[in-house]
LUMZATOR-590580 format. One line per field, with one value per residue (C-alpha): residue in three letters; residue number from 1; x, z negated, y. Coordinates in pm, 1 decimal. Each point is the difference from the previous one (the first is absolute). Layout:
martor	c(ALA|...)
markol	c(NUM|...)
c1	c(X|...)
c3	c(Z|...)
c2	c(Y|...)
END
This chain:
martor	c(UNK|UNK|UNK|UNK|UNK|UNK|UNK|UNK|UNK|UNK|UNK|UNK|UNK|UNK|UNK|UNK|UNK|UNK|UNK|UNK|UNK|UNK|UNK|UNK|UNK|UNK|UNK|UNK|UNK|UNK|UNK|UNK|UNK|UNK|UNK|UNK|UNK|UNK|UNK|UNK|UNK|UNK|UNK|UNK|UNK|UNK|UNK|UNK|UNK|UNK|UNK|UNK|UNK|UNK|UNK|UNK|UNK|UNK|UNK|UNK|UNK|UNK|UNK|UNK|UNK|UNK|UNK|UNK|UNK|UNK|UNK|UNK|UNK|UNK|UNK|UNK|UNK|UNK|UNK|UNK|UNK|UNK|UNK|UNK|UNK|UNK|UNK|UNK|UNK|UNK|UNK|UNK|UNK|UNK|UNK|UNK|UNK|UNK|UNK|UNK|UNK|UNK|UNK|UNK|UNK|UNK|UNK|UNK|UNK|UNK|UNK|UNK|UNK|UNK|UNK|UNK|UNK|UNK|UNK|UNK|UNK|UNK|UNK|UNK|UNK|UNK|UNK|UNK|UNK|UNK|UNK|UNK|UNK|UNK|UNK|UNK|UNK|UNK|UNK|UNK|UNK|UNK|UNK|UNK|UNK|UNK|UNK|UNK|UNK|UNK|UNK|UNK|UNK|UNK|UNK|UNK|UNK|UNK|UNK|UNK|UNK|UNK|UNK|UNK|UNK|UNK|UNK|UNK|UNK|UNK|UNK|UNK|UNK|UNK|UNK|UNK|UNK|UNK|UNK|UNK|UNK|UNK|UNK|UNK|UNK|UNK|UNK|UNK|UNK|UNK|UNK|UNK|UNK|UNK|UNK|UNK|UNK|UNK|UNK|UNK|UNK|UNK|UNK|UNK|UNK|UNK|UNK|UNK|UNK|UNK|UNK|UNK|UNK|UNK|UNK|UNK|UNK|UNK|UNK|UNK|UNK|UNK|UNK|UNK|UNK|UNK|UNK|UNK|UNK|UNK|UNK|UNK|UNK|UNK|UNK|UNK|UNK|UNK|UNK|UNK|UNK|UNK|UNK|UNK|UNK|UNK|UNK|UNK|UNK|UNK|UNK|UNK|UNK|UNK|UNK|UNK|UNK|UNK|UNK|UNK|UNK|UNK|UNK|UNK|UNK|UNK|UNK|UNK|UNK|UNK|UNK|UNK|UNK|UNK|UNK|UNK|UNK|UNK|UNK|UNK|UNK|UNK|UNK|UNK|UNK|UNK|UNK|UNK|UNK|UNK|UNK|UNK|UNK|UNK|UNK|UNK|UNK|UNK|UNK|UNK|UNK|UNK|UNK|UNK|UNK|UNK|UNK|UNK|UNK|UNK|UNK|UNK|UNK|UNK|UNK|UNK|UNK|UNK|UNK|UNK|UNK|UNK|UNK|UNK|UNK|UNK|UNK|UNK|UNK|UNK|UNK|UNK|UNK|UNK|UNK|UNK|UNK|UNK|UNK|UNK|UNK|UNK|UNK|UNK|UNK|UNK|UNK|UNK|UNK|UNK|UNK|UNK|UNK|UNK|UNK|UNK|UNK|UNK|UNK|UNK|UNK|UNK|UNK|UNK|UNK|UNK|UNK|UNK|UNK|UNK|UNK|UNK|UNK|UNK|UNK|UNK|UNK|UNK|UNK|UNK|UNK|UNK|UNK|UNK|UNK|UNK|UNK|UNK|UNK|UNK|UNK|UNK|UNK|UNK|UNK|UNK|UNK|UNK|UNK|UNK|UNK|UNK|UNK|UNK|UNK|UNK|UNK|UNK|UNK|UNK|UNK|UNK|UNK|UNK|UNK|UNK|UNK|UNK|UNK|UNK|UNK|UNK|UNK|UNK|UNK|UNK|UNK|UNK|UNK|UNK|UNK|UNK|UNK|UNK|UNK|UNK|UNK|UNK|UNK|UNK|UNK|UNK|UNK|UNK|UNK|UNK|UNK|UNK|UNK|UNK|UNK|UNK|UNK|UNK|UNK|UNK|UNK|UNK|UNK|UNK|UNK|UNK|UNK|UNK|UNK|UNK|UNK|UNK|UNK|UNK|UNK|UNK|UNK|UNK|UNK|UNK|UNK|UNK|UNK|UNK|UNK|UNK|UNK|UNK|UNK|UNK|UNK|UNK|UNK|UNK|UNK|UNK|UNK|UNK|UNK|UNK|UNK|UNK|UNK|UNK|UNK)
markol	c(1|2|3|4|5|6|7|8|9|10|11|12|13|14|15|16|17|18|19|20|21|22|23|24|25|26|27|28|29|30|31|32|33|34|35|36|37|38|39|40|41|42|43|44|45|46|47|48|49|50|51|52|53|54|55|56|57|58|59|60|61|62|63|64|65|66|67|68|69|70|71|72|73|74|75|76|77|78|79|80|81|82|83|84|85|86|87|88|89|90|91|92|93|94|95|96|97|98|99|100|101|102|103|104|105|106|107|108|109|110|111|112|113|114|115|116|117|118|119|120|121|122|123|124|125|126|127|128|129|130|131|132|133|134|135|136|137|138|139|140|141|142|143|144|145|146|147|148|149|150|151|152|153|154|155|156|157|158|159|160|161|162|163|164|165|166|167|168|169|170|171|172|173|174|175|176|177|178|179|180|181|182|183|184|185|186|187|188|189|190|191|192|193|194|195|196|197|198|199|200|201|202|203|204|205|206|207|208|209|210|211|212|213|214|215|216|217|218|219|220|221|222|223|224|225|226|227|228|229|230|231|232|233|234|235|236|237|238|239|240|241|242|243|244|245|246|247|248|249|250|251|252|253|254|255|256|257|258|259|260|261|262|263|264|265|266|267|268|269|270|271|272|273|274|275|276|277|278|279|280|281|282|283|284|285|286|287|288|289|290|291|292|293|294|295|296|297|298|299|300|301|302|303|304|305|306|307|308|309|310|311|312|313|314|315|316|317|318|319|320|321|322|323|324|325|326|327|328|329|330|331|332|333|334|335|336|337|338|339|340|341|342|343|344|345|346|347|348|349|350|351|352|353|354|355|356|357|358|359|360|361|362|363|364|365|366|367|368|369|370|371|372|373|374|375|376|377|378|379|380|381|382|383|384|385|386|387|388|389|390|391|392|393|394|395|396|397|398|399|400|401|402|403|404|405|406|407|408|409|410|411|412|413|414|415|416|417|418|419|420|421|422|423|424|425|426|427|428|429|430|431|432|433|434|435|436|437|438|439|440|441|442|443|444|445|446|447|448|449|450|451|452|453|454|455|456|457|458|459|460|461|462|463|464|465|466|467|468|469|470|471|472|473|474|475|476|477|478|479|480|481|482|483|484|485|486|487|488|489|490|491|492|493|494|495|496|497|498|499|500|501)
c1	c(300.4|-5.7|-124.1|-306.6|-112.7|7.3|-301.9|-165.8|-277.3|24.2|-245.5|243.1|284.6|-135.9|-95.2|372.3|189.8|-238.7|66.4|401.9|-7.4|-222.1|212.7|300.1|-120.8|159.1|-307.0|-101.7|-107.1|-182.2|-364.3|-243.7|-4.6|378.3|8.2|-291.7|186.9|362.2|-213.5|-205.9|-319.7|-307.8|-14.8|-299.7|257.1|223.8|-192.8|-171.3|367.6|89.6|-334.9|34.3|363.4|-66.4|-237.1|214.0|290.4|-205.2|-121.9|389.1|1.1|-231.6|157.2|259.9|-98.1|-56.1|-260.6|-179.1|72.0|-259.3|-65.2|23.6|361.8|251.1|139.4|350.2|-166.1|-262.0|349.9|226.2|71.8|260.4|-68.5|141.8|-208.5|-314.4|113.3|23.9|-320.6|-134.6|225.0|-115.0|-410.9|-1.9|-111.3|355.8|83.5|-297.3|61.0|337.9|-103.5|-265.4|228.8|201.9|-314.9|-299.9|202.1|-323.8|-243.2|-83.4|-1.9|-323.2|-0.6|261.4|-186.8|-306.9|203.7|126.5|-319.3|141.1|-77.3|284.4|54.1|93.2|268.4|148.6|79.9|121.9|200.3|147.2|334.2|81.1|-68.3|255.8|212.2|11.5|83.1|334.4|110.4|-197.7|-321.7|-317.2|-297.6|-272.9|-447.3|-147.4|92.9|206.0|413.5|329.4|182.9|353.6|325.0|-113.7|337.9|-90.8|-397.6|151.4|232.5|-237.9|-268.8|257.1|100.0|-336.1|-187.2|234.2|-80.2|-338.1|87.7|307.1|-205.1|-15.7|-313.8|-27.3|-144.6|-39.8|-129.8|-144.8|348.9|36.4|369.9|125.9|130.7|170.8|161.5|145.3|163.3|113.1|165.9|145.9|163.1|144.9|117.8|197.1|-128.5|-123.4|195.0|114.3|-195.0|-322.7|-335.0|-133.7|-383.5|106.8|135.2|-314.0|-198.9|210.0|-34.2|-345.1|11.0|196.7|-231.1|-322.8|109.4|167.4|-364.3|-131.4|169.2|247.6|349.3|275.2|288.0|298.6|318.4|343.4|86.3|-76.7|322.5|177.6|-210.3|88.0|396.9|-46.5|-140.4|231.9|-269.5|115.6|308.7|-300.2|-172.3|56.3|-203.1|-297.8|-309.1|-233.8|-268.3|165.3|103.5|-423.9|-37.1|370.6|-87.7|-251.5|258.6|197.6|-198.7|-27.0|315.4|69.4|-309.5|160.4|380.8|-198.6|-46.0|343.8|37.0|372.6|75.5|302.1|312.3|76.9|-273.7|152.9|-225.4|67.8|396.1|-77.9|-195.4|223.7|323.6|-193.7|-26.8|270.2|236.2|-129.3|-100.3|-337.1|-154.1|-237.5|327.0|108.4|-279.4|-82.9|422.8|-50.9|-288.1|204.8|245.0|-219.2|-120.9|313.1|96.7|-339.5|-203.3|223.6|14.7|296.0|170.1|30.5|-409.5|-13.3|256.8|-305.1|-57.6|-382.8|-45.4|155.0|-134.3|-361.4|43.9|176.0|-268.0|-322.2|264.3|8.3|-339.0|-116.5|252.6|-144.5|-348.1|57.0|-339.0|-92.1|-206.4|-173.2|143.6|-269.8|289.9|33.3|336.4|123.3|336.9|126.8|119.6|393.1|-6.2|12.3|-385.1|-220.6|39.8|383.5|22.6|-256.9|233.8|260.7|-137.0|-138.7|344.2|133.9|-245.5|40.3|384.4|18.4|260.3|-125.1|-12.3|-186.5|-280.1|-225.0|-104.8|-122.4|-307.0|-89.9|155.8|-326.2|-142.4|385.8|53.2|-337.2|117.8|328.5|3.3|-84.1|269.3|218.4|-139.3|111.8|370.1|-15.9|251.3|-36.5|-76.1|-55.8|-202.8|-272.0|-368.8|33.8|-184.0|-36.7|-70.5|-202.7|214.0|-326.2|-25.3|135.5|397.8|-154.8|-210.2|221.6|290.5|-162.8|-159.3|380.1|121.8|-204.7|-5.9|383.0|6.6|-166.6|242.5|-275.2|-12.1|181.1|-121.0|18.3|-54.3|-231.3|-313.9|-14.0|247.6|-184.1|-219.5|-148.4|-21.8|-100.1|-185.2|-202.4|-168.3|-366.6|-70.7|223.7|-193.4|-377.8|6.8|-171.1|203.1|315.0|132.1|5.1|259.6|268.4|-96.2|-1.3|-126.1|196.6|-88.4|260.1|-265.1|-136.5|166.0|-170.6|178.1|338.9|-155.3|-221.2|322.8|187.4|-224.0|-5.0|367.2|-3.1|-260.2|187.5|291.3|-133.7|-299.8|77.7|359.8|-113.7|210.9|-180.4|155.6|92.7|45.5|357.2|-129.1|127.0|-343.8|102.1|-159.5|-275.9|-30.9|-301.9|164.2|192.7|-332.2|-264.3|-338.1|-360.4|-100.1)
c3	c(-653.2|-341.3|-294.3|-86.7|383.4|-51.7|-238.2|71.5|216.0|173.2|-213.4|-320.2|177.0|108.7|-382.1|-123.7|260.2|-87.0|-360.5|57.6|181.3|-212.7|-293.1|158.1|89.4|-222.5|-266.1|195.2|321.9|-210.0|76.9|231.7|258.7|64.0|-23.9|298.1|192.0|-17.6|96.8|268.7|-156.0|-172.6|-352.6|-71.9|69.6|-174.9|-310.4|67.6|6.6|-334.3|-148.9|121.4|-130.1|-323.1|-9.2|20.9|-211.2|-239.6|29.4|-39.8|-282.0|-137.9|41.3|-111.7|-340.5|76.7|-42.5|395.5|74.9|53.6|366.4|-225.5|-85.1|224.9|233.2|-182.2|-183.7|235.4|197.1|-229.1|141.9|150.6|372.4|-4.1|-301.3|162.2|349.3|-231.0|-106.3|296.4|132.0|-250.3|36.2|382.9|177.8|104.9|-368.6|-103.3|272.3|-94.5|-381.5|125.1|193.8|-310.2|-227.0|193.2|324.2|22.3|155.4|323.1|150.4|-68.7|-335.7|-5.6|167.4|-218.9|-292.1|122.5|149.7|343.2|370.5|122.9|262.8|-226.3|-211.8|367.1|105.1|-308.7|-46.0|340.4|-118.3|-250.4|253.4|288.5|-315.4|-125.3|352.6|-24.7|-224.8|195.9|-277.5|79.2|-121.6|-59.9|-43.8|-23.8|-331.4|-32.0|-26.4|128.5|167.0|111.4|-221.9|-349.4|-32.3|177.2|-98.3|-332.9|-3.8|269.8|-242.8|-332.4|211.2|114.9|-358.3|-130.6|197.3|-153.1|-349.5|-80.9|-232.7|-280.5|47.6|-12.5|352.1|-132.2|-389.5|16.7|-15.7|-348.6|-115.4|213.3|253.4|-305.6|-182.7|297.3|126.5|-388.5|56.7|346.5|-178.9|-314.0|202.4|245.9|330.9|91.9|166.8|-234.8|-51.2|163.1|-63.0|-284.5|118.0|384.1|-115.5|-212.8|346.3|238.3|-312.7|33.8|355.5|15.6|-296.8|185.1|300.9|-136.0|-213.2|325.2|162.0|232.9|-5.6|1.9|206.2|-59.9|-95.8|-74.1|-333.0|-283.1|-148.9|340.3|38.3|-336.4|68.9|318.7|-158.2|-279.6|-236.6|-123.4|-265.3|-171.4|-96.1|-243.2|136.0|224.1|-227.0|-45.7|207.6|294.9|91.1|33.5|285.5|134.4|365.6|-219.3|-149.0|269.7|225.9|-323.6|-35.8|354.1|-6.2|-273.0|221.4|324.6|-253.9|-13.7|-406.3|-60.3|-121.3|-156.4|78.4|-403.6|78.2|-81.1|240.6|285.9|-32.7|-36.9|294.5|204.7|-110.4|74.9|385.8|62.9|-164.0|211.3|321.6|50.5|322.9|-229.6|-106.6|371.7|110.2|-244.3|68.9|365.2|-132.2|-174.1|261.2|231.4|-207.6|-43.8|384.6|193.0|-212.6|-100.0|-452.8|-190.1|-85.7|-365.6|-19.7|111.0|-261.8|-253.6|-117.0|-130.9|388.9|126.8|-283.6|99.4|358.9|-84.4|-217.4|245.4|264.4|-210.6|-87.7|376.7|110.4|-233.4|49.8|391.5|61.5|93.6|-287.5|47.4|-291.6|32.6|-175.5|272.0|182.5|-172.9|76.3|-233.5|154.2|84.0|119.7|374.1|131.0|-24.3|409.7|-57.9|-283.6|185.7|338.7|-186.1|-201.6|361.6|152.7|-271.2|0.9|371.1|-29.5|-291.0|60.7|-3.8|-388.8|-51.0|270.4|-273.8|-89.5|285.4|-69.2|-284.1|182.1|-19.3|-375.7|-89.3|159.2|-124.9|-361.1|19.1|237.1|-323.1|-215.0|250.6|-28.3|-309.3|85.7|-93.8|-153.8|-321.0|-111.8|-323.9|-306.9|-254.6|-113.6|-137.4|172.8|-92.8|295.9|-120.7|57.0|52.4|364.1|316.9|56.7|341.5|-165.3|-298.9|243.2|224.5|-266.1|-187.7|336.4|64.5|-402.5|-16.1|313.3|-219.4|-265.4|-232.6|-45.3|-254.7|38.4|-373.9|-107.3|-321.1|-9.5|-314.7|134.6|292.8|75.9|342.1|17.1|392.8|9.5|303.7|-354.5|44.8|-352.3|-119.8|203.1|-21.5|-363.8|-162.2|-308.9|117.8|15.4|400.9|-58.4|-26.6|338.9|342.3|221.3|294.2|297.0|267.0|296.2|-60.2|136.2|-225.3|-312.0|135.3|-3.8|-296.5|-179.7|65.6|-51.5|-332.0|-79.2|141.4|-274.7|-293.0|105.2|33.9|-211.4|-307.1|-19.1|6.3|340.0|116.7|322.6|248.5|-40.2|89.4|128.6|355.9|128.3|166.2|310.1|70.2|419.3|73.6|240.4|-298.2|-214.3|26.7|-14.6|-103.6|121.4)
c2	c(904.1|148.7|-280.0|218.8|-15.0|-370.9|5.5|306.9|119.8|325.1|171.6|-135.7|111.8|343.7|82.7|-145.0|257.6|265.4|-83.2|-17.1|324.5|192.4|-42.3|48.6|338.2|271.7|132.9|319.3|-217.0|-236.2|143.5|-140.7|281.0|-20.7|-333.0|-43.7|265.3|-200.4|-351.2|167.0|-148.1|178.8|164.0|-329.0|-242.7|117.4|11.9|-334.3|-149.8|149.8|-171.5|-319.9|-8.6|131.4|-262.4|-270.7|182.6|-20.7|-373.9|-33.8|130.4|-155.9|-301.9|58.7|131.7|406.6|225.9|67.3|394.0|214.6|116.3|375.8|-37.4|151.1|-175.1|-66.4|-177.7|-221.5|-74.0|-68.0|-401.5|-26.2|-88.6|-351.4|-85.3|91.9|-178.7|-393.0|86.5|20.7|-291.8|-198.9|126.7|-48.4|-325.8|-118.4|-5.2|-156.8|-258.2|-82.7|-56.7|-191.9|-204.1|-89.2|-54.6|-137.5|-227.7|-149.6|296.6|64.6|315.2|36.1|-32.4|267.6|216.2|-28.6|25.3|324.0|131.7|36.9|-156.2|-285.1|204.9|270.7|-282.5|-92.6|407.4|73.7|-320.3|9.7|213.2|-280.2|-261.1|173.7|46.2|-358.3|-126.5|181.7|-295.3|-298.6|32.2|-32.2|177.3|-248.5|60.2|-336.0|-36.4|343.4|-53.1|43.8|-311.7|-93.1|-52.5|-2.3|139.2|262.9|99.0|2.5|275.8|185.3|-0.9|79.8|316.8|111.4|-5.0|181.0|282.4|43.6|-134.9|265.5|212.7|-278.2|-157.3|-417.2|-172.4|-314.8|-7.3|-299.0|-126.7|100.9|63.0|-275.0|230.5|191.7|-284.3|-146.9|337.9|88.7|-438.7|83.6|345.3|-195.0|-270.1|279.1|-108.4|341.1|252.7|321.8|277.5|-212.6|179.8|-212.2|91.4|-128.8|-307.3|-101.1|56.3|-242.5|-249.7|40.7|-58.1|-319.8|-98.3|39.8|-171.6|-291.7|-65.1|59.2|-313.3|182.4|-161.0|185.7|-114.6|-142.7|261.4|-80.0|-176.9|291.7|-53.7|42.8|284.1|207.8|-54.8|107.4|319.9|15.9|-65.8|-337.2|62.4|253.0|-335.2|-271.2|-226.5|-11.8|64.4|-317.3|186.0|118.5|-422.7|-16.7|270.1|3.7|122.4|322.0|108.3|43.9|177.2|235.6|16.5|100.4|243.1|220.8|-27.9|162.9|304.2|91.6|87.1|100.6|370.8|-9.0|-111.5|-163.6|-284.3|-326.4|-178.4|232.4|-53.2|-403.8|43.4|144.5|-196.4|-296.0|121.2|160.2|-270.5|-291.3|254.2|-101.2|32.0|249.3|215.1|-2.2|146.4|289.2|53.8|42.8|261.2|152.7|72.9|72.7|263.3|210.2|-74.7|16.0|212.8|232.6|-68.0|76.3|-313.1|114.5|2.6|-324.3|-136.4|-41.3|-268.2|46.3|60.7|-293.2|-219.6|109.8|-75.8|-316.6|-107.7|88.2|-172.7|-334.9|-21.0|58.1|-266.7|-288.0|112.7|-18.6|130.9|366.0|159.7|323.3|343.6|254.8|243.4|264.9|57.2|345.3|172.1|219.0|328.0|30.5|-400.1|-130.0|-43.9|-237.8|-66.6|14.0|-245.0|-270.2|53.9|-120.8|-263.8|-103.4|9.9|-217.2|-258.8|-37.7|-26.5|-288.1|-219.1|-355.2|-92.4|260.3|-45.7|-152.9|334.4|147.3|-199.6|233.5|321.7|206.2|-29.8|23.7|314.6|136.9|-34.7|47.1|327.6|196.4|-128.4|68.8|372.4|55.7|51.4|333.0|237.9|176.7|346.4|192.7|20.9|220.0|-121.9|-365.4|-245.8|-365.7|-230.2|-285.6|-317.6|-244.0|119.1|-175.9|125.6|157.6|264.6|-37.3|93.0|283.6|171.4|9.3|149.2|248.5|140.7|-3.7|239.8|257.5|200.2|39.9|-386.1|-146.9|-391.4|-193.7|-342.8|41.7|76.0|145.4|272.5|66.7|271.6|-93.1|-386.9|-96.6|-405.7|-197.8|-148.9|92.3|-38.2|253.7|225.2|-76.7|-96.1|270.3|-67.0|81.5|311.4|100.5|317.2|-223.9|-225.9|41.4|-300.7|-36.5|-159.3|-22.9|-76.6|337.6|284.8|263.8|-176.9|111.8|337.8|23.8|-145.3|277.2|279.9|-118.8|-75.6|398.1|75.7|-209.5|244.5|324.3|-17.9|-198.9|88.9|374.8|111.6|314.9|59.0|-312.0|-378.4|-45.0|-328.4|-132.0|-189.1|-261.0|6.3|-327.2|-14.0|-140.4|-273.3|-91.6|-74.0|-192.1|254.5|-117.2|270.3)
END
C-alpha cells in the first residue's frame, strides 16, 4: 500500500492519479478529448475532474499565500503543483488525517464527536479508518473509538504517529499551533546540544518534538530505554558533548527515543563526517554484535547478490546501515517507515536483496540471534541503502541534491543522476542551476523562485520521469543544442520503482 492510499478515499485517490497522469502527459495531449479517450471515460468527466481539482489547487494556494487561478488560464498554469504537493493536501484534508490530529489534540472525544465535527456518519470514520487500523496492527497498536486513540508500547505509538504526520505536514504547515514555539525551541536545544543525527530535516524534528510533547502532557509514559549516556556512546555521539545539558537530565528516556528517531533516518553523505568515522571506529574497534551484522551484509552483498566489493567499501553506506542497525537494536520494537522500497536501476532487485537478507537472518550464528526479532522492519529500511551500491558514471548540468533528505532518497536520486553524462552533481547551491529537494516549502512557497526547484518524490514513479525530461530540456534547450541531447537516459523499470499510479 502506497501512504496516500492510507488516508484517501477512492474518489480522492481517483482525482490525485488523474491529476499525476494528466500532467505527466506531454503538452499536446493535455486536452480533454484526448485525455477521455486515453482513460476510456466521457468528455463530462473529464472536465468535471479538471474543476474539482482546480478547485482545490487553488484552496492550496490560498493557503499558502497565492493568488487562486482562474478556471480561464491555461492549463500550465491551473497545474502547475507538483503532484506530491497536492497528494499532502489532500492527506492532510481527508478524514484519516483529521482523525490522527484529532487523536493527538482532543484524546477525550468519542467517535461521535468526531464525526459531527467532521460532518460525516461513524460508519463513514470506521471505513475510512480501517487501512490505518490493519496498518497499526503490524506493530501490536491498537486503534481505539470510545475515546479515540492508539494503544500499546508508548514506545511504539510514538514513533508510529512521528512518521505518519509527517506525511501530511511536509509542505510547511504547523499541526499543532497551539503549542506555540515549544516544539521549535526544543528541536533548535536538541540541534545545539548535537543529539540529532546529521543532515536531519530541521522541520521533521520539530514534529516528533511535538509528538512526544503532546503525549507526555497527555499522561502517557514512555518506557524505560537504556541509560542516555550509554546510549549516545553507543552512537558515537558522546565525545561531541561537554556535558549533558541541564534539560536533557529532566526527560532522559525523550530524548532518547529522539535521538534514536533521527538515527532510523540514515543522515551520512559524505565520507569527511567526523561523527560517521567516530561511529564506525567505535564498532568496528570493539566488534559489536551491531558491526557483525551489517559485516555479514556486507559480504553477503558482494557474494550472494552479486556487488562489486569496491562499492561496498563506502563508508557513508556502511555507516547508514550501521546506524539504522543500532538504533533498531536498542529500540527492540518493530516501528512502521512509510518511505517506499526504491531500487535504483543497475542494483540487484528488490526480491533479490530481501532473499538474501532472509537467508542471512535465518543463518545467524547464535550471538547474533537477538536480531532476528527485528528482521522485518530492519530489512524494510535497510533494503534501500543497500540499493545504493551503485557504480558511477559521468557529468554536464549541475545539480545540487539537497542534503536535508533521508540518505535513501538522498542516495537513489545521486545514482540515478550520475548515470546521465549531462549531470555534473555540485555541492553549492549558489552554483547550481537545477537544485532537486523533498522540502515542500521550497516548492509551494509562492515566494520562491520555482525555476531553480524540482520536488522529488521517490514513491512516485512519474518523478523519475518528469526529472529527466527536464534535465533533457536544461541540456538542449537552455544550453542552446539544436540537434540531440547527448544524454544516456538512464532507464527507470517499473519493477524497480515504486508507481502511484
Amino acid at each position: 500500500m502506497y501512504t496516500y492510499q492510507l488516508f484517501l478515499g477512492h474518489n480522492d485517490q481517483s482525482r490525485l492519479e488523474f491529476y499525476q497522469q494528466y500532467i505527466d502527459l506531454p503538452r499536446e495531449y493535455q486536452n480533454a478529448e484526448t485525455v477521455a479517450k486515453l482513460r476510456g471515460v466521457s468528455t463530462t468527466s473529464v472536465y468535471r475532474m479538471i474543476q474539482i481539482i482546480g478547485d482545490e489547487l487553488n484552496e492550496l494556494r490560498v493557503s499558502k499565500g497565492a493568488a487562486p487561478v482562474a478556471h480561464t488560464e491555461p492549463i500550465s498554469r491551473r497545474f502547475n503543483i507538483p503532484a506530491p504537493c497536492y497528494a499532502v493536501y489532500l492527506m492532510r484534508q481527508s478524514i484519516v488525517g483529521e482523525f490522527l490530529c484529532a487523536v493527538m489534540q482532543h484524546p477525550d472525544w468519542t467517535v461521535k464527536e468526531f464525526a459531527d465535527a467532521q460532518g460525516t456518519s461513524t460508519a463513514t470514520v470506521f471505513r475510512r479508518t480501517k487501512a490505518l487500523s490493519e496498518m497499526l496492527k503490524q506493530y501490536d497498536l491498537r486503534l481505539n473509538y470510545n475515546p479515540i486513540s492508539i494503544n500499546g508500547n508508548e514506545m511504539v505509538v510514538r514513533i508510529t504517529l512521528s512518521e505518519i504526520l509527517w506525511q501530511i505536514c511536509q509542505d510547511g504547515v504547523d499541526l499543532f499551533p497551539e503549542l506555540g514555539d515549544l516544539p521549535e525551541q526544543t528541536a533548535l536545544r536538541l540541534e545545539k546540544a548535537q543529539l540529532v543525527m546529521p543532515n536531519f530535516n530541521h522541520r521533521r524534528l520539530r514534529l516528533i518534538c511535538a509528538v512526544n510533547i503532546i503525549r507526555a502532557n497527555s499522561k502517557h509514559p514512555l518506557n524505560s530505554l537504556r541509560p542516555l549516556d550509554e546510549i549516545i556512546t553507543i552512537t558515537g555521539f558522546k565525545p561531541a558533548l561537554n556535558h549533558m545539558p541541564d534539560f536533557v537530565s529532566d526527560f532522559p528516556n525523550t530524548i532518547a527515543l529522539i535521538h534514536l528517531e533521527t538515527m532510523l533516518c540514515a543522515g551520512f553523505h559524505t565520507h569527511d563526517d567526523e561523527l560517521l568515522s567516530r561511529f564506525i571506529g567505535y564498532h568496528a574497534r570493539l566488534n559489536t554484535a551491531d558491526w557483525q551484522l551489517v559485516s555479514l551484509i556486507q559480504r553477503r552483498m558482494h557474494t550472494v547478490a552479486g556487488v562489486n566489493a569496491h562499492m561496498l567499501d563506502n563508508q557513508v553506506l556502511v555507516g547508514n546501515i550501521l546506524s539504522v542497525t543500532v538504533a533498531m537494536k536498542i529500540l527492540g520494537v518493530g516501528v512502521p517507515v512509510l518511505e517506499p522500497v526504491v531500487v535504483p536501476v543497475g542494483s540487484a532487485s528488490p526480491s533479490s536483496l530481501e532473499n538474501m537478507l532472509k537467508q542471512i537472518f535465518a543463518t545467524l550464528p547464535g550471538h547474533l540471534q537477538g536480531f532476528r526479532k527485528i528482521q522485518t522492519p530492519l530489512t524494510r529500511r535497510i533494503t534501500p541503502l543497500l540499493a545504493t551500491a551503485l557504480p558511477d558514471a559521468k557529468r554536464h548540468v549541475r545539480i545540487y541534491i539537497d542534503e536535508t533528505m533521508d540518505h535513501q532518497e538522498y542516495a537513489a536520486i545521486e545514482a540515478s543522476l550520475t548515470q546521465m553524462p549531462a549531470v555534473q552533481l555540485v555541492h553549492s547551491e549558489s552554483v547550481a542551476r537545477l537544485i532537486i529537494t523533498a522540502d515542500m516549502t521550497k516548492v509551494s512557497d509562492p515566494r520562491v523562485d520555482k525555476s531553480k526547484y524540482f520536488y522529488f518524490s521517490i514513491s512516485s514513479y512519474s518523478s523519475w520521469l518528469s526529472l529527466e525530461h527536464y534535465i533533457h530540456y536544461l541540456a538542449v534547450h537552455e544550453k542552446g543544442i539544436k540537434t540531440g541531447s547527448g544524454i544516456d537516459y538512464t532507464y527507470i523499470d517499473e519493477d524497480l520503482a515504486v508507481a502511484e499510479d
